[in-house]
MARTIGU-393921 format. One record per residue (C-alpha): residue in three letters; x, y negated, z; residue number from 1. Coordinates in Angstrom, 1 decimal, m for minus. Each point is the difference from the previous one (the first is absolute). Example, Ala and Ser with C-alpha at 12.3 -4.5 7.8 and 13.67 -1.06 7.14 Angstrom:
BEGIN
<nuse:ala | px:12.3 | py:4.5 | pz:7.8 | lovex:1>
<nuse:ser | px:1.4 | py:m3.4 | pz:m0.7 | lovex:2>
// end
This chain:
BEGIN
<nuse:unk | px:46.4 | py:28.2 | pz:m23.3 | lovex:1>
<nuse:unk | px:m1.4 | py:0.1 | pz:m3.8 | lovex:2>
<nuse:unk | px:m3.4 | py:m2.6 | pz:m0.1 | lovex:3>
<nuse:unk | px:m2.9 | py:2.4 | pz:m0.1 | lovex:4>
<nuse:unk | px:m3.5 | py:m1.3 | pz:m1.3 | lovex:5>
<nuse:unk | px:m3.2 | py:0.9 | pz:1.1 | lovex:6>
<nuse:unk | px:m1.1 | py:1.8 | pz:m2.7 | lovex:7>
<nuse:unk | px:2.9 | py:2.6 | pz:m0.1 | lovex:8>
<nuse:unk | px:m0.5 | py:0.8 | pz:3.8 | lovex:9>
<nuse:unk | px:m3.5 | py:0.4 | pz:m0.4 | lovex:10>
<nuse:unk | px:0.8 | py:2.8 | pz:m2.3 | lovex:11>
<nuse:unk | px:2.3 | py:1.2 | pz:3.1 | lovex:12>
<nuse:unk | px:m2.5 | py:m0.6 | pz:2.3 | lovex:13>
<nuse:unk | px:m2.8 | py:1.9 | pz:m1.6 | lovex:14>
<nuse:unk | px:2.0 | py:3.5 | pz:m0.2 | lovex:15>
<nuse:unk | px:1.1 | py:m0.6 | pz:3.4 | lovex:16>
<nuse:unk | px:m3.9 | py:m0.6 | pz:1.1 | lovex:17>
<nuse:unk | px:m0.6 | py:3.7 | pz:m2.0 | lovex:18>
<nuse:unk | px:3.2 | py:1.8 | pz:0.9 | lovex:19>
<nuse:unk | px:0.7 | py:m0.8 | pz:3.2 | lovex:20>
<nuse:unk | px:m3.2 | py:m1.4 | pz:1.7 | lovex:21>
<nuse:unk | px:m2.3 | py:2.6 | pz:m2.0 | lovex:22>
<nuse:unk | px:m2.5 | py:m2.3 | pz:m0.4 | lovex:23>
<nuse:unk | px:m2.3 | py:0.9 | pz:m2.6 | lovex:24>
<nuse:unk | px:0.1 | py:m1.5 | pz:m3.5 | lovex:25>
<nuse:unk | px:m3.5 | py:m2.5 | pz:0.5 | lovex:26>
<nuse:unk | px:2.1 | py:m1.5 | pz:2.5 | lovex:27>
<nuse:unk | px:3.2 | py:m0.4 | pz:m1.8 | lovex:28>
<nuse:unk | px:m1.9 | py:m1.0 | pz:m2.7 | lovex:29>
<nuse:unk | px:m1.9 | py:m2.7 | pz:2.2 | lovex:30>
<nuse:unk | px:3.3 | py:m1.1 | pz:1.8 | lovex:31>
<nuse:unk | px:2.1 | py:0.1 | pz:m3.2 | lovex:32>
<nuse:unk | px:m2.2 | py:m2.4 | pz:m1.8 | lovex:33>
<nuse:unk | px:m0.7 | py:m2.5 | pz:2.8 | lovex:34>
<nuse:unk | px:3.9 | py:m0.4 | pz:0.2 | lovex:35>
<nuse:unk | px:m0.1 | py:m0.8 | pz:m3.7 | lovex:36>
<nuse:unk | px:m2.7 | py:m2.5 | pz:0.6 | lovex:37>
<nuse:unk | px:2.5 | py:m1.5 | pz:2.0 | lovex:38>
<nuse:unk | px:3.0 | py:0.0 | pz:m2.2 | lovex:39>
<nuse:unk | px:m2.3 | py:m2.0 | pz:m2.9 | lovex:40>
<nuse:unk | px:m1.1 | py:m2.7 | pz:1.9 | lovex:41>
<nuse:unk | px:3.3 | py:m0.6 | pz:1.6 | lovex:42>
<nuse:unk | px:1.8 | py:0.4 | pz:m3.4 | lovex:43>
<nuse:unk | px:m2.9 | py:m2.4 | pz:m1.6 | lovex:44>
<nuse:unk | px:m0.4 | py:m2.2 | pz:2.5 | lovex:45>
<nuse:unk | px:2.6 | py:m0.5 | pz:2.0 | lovex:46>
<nuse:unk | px:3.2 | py:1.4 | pz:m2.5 | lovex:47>
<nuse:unk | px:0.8 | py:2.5 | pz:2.7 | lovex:48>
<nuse:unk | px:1.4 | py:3.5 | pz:m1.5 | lovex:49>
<nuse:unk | px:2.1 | py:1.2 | pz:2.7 | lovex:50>
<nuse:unk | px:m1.2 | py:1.3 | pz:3.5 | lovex:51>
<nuse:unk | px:2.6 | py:m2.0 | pz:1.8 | lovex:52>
<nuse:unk | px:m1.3 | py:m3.3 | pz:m1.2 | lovex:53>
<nuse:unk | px:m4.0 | py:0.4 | pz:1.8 | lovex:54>
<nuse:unk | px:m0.5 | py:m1.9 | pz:2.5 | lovex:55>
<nuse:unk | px:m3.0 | py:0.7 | pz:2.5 | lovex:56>
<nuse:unk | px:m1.2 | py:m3.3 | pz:m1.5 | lovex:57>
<nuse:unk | px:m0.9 | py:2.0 | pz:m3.4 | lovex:58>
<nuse:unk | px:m1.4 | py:2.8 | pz:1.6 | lovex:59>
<nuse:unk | px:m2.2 | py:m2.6 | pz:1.6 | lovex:60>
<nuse:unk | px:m0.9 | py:m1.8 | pz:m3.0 | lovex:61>
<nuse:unk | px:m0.3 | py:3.4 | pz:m1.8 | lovex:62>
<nuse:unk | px:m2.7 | py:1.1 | pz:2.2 | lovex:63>
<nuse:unk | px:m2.2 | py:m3.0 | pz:m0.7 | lovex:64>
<nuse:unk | px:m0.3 | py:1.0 | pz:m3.7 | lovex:65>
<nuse:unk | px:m1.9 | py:3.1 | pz:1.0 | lovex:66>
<nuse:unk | px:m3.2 | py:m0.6 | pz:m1.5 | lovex:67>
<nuse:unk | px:m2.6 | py:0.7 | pz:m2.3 | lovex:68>
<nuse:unk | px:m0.4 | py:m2.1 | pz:m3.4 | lovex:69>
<nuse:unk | px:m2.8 | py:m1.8 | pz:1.4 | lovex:70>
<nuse:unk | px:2.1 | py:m1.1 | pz:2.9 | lovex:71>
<nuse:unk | px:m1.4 | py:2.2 | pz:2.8 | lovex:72>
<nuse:unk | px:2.8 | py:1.7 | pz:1.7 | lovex:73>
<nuse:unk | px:0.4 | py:3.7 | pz:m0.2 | lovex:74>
<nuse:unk | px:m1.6 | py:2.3 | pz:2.6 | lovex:75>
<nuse:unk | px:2.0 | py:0.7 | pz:2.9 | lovex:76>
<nuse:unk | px:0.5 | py:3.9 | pz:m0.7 | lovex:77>
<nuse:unk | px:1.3 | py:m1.7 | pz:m3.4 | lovex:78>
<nuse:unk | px:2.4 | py:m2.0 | pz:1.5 | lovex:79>
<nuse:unk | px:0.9 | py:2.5 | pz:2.7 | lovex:80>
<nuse:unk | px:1.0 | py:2.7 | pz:m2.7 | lovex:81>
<nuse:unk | px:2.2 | py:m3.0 | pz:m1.6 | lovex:82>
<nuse:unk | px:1.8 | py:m1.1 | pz:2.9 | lovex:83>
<nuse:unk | px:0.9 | py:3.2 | pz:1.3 | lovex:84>
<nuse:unk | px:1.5 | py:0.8 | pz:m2.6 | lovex:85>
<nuse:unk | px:1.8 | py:m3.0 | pz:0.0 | lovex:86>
<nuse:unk | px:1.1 | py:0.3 | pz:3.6 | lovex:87>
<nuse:unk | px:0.8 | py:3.8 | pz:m0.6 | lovex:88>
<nuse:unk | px:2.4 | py:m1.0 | pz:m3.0 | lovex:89>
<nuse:unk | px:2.0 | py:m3.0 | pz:2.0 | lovex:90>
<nuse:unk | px:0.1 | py:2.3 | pz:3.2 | lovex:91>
<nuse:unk | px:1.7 | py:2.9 | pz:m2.9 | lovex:92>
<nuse:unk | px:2.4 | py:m2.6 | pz:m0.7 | lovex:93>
<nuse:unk | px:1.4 | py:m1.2 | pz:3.2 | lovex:94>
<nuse:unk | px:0.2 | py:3.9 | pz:1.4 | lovex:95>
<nuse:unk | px:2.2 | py:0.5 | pz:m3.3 | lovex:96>
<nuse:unk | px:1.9 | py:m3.0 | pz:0.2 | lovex:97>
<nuse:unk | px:m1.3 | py:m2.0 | pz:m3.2 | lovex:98>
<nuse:unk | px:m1.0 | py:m2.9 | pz:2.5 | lovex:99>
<nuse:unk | px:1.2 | py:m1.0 | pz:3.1 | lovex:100>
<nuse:unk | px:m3.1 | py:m0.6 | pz:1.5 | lovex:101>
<nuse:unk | px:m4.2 | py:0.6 | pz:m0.5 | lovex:102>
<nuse:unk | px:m1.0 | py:m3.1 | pz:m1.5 | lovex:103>
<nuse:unk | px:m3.6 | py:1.3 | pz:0.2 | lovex:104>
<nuse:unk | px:m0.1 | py:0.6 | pz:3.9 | lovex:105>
<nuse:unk | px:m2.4 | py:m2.1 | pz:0.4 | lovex:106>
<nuse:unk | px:m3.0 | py:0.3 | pz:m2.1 | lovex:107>
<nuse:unk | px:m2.8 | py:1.2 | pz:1.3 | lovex:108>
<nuse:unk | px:m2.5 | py:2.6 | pz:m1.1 | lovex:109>
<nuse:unk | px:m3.4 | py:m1.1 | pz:m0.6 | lovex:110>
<nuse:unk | px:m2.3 | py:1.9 | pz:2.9 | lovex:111>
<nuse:unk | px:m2.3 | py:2.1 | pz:m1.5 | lovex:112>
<nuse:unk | px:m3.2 | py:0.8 | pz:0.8 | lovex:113>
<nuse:unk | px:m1.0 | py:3.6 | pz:0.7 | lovex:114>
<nuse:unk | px:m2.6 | py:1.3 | pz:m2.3 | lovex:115>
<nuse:unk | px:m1.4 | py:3.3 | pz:0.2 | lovex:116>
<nuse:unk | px:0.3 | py:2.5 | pz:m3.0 | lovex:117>
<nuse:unk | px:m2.9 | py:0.0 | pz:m2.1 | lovex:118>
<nuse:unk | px:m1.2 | py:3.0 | pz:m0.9 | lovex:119>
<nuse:unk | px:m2.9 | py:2.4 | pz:m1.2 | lovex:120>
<nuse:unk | px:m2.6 | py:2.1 | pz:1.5 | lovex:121>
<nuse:unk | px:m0.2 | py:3.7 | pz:m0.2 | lovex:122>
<nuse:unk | px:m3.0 | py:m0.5 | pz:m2.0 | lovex:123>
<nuse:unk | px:2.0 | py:m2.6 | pz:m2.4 | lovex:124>
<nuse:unk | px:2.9 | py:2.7 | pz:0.2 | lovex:125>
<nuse:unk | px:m2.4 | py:3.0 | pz:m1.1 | lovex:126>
<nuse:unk | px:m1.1 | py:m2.4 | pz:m2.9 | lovex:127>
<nuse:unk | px:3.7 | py:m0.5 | pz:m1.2 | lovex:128>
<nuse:unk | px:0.4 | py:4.2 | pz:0.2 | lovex:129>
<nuse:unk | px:m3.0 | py:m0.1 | pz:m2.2 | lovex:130>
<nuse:unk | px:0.6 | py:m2.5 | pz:m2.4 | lovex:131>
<nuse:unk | px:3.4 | py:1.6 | pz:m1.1 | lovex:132>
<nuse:unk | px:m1.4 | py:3.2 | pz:m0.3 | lovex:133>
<nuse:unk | px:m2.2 | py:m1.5 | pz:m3.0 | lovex:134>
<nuse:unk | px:2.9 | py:m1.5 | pz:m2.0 | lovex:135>
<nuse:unk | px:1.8 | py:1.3 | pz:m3.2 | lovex:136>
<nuse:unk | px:3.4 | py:0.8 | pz:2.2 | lovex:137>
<nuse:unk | px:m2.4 | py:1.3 | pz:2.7 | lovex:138>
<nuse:unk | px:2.2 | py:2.8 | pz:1.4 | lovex:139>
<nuse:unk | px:3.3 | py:m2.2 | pz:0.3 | lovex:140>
<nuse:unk | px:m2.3 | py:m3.3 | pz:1.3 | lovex:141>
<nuse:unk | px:m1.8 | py:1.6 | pz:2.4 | lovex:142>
<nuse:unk | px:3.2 | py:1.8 | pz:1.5 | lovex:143>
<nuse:unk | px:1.5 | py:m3.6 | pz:m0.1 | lovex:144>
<nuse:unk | px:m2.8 | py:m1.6 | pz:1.8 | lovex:145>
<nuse:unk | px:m0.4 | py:3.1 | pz:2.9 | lovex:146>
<nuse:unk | px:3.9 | py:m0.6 | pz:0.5 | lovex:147>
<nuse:unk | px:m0.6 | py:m3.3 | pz:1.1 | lovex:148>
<nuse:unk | px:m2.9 | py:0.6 | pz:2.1 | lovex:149>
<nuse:unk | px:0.9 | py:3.0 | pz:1.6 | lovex:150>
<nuse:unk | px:4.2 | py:m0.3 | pz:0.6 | lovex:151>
<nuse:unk | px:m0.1 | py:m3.8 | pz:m0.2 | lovex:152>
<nuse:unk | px:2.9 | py:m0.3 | pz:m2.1 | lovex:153>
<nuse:unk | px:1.8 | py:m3.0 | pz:m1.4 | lovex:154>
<nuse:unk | px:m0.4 | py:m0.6 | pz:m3.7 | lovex:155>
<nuse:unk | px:3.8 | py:m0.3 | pz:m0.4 | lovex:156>
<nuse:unk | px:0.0 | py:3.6 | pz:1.5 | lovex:157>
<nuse:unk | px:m2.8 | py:1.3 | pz:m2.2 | lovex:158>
<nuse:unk | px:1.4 | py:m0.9 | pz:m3.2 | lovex:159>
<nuse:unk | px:3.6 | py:1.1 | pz:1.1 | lovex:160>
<nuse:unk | px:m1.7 | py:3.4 | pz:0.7 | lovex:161>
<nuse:unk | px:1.1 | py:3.5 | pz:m2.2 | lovex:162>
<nuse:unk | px:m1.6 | py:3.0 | pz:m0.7 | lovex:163>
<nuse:unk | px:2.6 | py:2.0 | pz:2.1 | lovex:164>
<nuse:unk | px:m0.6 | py:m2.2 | pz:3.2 | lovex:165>
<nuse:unk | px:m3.4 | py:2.1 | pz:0.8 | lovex:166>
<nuse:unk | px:1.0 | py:3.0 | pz:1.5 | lovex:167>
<nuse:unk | px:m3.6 | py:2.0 | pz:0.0 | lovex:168>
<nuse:unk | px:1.3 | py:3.0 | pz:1.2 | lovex:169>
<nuse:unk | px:1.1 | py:m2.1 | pz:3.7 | lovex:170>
<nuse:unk | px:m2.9 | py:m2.2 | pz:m0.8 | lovex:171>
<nuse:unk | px:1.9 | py:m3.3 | pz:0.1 | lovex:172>
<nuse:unk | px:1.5 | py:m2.9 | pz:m2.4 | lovex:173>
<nuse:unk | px:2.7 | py:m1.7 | pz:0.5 | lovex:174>
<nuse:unk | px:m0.5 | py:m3.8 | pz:0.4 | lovex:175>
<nuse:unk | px:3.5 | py:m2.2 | pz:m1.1 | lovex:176>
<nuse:unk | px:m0.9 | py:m3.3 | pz:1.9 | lovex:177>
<nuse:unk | px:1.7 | py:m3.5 | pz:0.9 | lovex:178>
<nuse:unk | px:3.6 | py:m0.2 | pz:0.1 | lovex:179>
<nuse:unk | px:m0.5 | py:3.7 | pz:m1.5 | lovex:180>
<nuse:unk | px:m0.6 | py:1.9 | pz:2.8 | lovex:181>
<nuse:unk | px:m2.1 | py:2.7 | pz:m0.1 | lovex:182>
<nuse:unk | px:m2.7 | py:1.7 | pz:2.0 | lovex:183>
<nuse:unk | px:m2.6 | py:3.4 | pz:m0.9 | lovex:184>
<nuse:unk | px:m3.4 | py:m0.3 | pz:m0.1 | lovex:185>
<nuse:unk | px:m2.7 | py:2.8 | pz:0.0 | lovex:186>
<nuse:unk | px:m1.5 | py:0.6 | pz:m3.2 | lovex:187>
<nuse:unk | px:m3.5 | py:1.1 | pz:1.0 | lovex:188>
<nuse:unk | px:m2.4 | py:2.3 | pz:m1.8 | lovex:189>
<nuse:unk | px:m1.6 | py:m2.3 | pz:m1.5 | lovex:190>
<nuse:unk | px:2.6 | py:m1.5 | pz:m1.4 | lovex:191>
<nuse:unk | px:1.8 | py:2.9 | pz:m1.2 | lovex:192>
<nuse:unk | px:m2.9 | py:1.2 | pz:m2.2 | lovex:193>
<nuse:unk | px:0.3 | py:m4.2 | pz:m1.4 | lovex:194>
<nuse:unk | px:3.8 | py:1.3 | pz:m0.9 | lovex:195>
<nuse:unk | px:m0.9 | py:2.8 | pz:m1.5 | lovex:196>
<nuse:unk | px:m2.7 | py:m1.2 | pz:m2.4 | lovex:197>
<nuse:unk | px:2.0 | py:m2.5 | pz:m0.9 | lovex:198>
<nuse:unk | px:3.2 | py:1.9 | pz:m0.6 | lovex:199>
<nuse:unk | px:m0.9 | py:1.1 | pz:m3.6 | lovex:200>
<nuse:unk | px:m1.3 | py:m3.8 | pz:m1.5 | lovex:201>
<nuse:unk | px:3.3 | py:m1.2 | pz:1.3 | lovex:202>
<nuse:unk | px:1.9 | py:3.1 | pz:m1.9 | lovex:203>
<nuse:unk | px:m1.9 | py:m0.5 | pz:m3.0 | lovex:204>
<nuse:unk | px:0.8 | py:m3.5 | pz:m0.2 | lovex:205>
<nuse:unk | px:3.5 | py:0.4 | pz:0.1 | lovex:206>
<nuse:unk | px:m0.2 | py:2.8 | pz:m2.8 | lovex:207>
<nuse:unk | px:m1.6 | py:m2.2 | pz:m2.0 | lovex:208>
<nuse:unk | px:1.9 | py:m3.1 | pz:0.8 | lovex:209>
<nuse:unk | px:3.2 | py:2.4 | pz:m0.6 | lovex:210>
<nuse:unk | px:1.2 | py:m1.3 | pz:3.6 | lovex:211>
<nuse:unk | px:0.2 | py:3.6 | pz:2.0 | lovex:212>
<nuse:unk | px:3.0 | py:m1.5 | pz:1.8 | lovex:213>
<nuse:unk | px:m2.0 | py:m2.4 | pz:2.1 | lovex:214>
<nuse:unk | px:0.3 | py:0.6 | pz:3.6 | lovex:215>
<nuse:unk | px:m2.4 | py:m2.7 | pz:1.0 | lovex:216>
<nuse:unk | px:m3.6 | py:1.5 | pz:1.8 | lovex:217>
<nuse:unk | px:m2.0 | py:m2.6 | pz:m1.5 | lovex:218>
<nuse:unk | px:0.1 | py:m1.1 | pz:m3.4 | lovex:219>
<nuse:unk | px:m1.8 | py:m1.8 | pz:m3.4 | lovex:220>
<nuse:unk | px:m1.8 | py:1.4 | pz:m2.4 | lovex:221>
<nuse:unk | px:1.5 | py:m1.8 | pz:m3.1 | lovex:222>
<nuse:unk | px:3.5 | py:0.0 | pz:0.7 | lovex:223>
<nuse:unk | px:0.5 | py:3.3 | pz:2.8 | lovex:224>
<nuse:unk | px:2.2 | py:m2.5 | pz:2.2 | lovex:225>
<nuse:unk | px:m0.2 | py:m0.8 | pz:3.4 | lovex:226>
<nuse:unk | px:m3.0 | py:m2.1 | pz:1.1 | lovex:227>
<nuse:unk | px:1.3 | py:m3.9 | pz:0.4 | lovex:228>
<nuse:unk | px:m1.1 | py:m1.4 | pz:4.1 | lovex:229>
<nuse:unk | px:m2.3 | py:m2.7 | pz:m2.3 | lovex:230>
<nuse:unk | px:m1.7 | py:3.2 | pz:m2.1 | lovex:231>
<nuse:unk | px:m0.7 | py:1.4 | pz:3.4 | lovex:232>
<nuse:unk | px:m1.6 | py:m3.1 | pz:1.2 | lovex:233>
<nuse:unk | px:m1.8 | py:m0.4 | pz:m3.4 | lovex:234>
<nuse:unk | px:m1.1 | py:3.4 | pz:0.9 | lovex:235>
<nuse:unk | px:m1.7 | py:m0.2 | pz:3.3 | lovex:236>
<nuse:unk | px:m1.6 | py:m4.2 | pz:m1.1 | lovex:237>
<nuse:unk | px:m1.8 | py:2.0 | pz:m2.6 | lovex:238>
<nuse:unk | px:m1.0 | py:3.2 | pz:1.9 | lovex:239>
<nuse:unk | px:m1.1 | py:m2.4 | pz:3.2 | lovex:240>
<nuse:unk | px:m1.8 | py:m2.3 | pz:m3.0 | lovex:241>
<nuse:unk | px:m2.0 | py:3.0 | pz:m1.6 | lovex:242>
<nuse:unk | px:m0.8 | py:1.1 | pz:3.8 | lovex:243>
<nuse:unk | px:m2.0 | py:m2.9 | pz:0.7 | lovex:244>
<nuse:unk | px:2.2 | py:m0.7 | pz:3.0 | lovex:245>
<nuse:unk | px:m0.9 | py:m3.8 | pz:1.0 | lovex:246>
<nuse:unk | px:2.8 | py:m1.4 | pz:2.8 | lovex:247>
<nuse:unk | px:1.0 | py:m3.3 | pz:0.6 | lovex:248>
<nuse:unk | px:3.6 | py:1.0 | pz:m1.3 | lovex:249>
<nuse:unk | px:1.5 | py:1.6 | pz:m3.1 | lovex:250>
<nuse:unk | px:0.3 | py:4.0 | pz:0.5 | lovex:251>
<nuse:unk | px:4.0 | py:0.9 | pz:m0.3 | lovex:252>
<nuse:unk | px:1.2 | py:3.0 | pz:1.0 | lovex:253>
<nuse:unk | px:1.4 | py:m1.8 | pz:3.2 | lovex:254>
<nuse:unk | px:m3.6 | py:m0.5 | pz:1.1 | lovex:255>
<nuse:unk | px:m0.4 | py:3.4 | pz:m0.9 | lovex:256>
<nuse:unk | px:3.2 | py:0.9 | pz:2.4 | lovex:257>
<nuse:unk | px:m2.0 | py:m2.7 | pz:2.3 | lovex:258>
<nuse:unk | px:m3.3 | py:2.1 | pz:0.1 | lovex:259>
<nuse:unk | px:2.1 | py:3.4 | pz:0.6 | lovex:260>
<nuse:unk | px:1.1 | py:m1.2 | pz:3.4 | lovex:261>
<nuse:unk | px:m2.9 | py:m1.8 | pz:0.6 | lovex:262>
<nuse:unk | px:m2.5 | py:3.2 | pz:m0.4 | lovex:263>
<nuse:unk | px:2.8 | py:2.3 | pz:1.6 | lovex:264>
<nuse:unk | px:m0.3 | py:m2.5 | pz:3.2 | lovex:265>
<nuse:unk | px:m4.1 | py:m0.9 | pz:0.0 | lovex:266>
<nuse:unk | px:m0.9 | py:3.4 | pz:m1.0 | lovex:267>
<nuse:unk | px:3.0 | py:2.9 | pz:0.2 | lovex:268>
<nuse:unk | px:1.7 | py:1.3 | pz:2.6 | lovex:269>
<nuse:unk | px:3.3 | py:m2.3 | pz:m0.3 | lovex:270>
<nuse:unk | px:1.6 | py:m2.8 | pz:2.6 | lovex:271>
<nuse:unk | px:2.1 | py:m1.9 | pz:m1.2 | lovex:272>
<nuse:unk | px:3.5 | py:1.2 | pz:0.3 | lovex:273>
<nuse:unk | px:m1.4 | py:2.8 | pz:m2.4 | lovex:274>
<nuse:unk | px:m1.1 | py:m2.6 | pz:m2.2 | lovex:275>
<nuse:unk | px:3.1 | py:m1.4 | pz:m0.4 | lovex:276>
<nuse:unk | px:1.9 | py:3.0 | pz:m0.3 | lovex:277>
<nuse:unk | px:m2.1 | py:0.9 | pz:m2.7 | lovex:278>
<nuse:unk | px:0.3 | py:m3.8 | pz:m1.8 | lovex:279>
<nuse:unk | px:3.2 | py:0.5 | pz:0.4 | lovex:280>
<nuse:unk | px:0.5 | py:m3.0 | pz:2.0 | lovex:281>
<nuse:unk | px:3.7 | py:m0.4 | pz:2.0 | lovex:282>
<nuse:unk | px:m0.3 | py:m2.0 | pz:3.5 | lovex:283>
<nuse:unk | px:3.2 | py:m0.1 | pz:1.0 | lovex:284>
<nuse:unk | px:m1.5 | py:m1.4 | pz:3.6 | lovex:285>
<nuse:unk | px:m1.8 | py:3.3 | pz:0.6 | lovex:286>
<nuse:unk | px:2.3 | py:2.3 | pz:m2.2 | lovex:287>
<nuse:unk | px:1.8 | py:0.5 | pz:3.3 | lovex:288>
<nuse:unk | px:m2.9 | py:0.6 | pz:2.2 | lovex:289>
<nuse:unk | px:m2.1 | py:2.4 | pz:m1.8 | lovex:290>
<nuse:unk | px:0.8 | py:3.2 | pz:m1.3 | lovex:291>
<nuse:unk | px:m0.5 | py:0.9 | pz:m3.6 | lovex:292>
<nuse:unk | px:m3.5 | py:1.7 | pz:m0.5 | lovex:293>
<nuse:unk | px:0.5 | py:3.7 | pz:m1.3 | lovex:294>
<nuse:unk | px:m1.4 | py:1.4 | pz:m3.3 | lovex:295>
<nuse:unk | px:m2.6 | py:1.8 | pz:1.9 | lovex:296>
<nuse:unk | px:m1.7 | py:m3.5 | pz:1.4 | lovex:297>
<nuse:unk | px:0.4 | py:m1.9 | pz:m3.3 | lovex:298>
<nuse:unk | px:m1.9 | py:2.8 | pz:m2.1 | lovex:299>
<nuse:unk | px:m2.9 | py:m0.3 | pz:3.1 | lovex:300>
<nuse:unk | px:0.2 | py:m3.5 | pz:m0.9 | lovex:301>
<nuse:unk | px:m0.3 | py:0.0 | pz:m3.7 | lovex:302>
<nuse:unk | px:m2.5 | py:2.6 | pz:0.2 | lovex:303>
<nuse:unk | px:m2.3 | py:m1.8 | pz:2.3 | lovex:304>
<nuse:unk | px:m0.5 | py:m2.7 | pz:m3.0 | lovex:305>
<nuse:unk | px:m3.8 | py:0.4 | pz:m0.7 | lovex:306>
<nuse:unk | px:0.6 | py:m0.9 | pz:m3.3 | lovex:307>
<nuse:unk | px:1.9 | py:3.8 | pz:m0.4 | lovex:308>
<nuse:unk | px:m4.0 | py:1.6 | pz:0.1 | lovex:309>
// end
């Protein structure tokens, strides 16, 4: 069999992480380039190029070069995203025959310590709603920032939205999540009237931007392309900034997805299978169990979010 090197069958492995795993791109991303970390240190420190030549020696030596400049060594949900990639990559090659055996068997996982999402109050939420509603892109941040509070979306899924996912007629959008599967959420009222106010800005930026093709729901002002994930995040930092919001934690629109289920579980009507339903989380140990939760209970669910009045 033709020497493979690491590098080429990282390649391999990522597309077979997206293709046939449907894992979603952060985590390709995330496992692609911890497997390349990999592949450089072997290839510069220990002149290995070829995945038959590690030995569970250099993975062990590997691992002790995961630190910080200053020496400290890298926090365990660090180096748990790094070796599980690692791991997942070795395990890829055995099962297709590029190594005999799993070299990385066994390395460990670092434990880590279970830490509760940190996120907003409704009061600290309401400020958010407000502050949007007083910027110069006002219609499109403010529908931004009530799509996070109130669905609880993923940013990846926000920027990856289109105009023609809302369907206001059913009252419901179309969410493409992880590993692109999809799910409907209700569109309430309140943010239906958000669409619809914000419906001509975004069609008068693409006139004037001469970009009418552009599918994408949410968009910039100087170019008419689809928001970036870090203009999105620029987005909410400066709305939670000009809010007066003051948390212990930068505001991202995951600890705006954070504060949707946490309101929805302190203060709505939700438990929390309908939670995660709605998050759009996959439990493949209760998948089996439970029975998925009809259209009728999720749009009780959305609607009970206080932040909807």
């Amino acid at each position: 069999m033709k020497k493979r090197t690491i590098d080429d069958l990282n390649d391999q492995f990522a597309v077979y992480l997206e293709i046939n795993r449907g894992y979603s791109k952060g985590t390709v991303e995330n496992y692609h380039r911890s497997v390349f970390r990999l592949s450089t240190w072997l290839e510069a420190r220990r002149n290995v190029l070829y995945i038959d030549e590690i030995t569970s020696a250099d993975l062990e030596l590997f691992l002790g070069t995961l630190k910080n400049p200053d020496g400290t060594v890298f926090e365990p949900t660090t180096r748990h995203t790094i070796i599980s990639g690692i791991r997942q990559f070795f395990r890829w090659a055995v099962k297709y025959k590029y190594l005999a055996y799993d070299i990385s068997q066994n390395i460990e996982n670092p434990k880590l310590k279970e830490q509760l999402p940190k996120s907003l109050s409704v009061e600290e939420a309401l400020k958010m709603m407000n502050s949007a509603q007083k910027r110069k892109m006002h219609e499109r941040d403010y529908l931004m920032t009530s799509i996070f509070l109130i669905l609880g979306v993923r940013v990846s899924e926000l920027v990856g939205m289109n105009l023609n996912d809302i369907h206001e007629s059913k009252g419901i959008i179309r969410i493409r999540g992880k590993g692109s599967k999809e799910r409907e959420l209700t569109f309430t009222p309140k943010l239906i009237q958000a669409i619809d106010r914000y419906k001509p800005i975004r069609k008068r930026i693409l006139e004037e931007r001469n970009n009418k093709d552009e599918v994408a729901l949410f968009v910039n002002e100087k170019h008419g392309k689809r928001l970036t994930r870090r203009g999105v995040e620029h987005i909410i930092e400066q709305i939670a900034q000009a809010a007066g919001v003051e948390c212990n934690f930068n505001v991202s629109p995951h600890k705006l997805r954070h504060t949707c289920a946490t309101i929805l579980y302190n203060e709505g009507t939700a438990d929390l299978l309908a939670i995660s339903e709605l998050l759009g989380h996959k439990d493949p140990s209760t998948s089996k169990i439970y029975t998925k939760i009809k259209q009728e209970k999720m749009r009780s669910v959305i609607e009970s979010n206080p932040l909807n009045y």
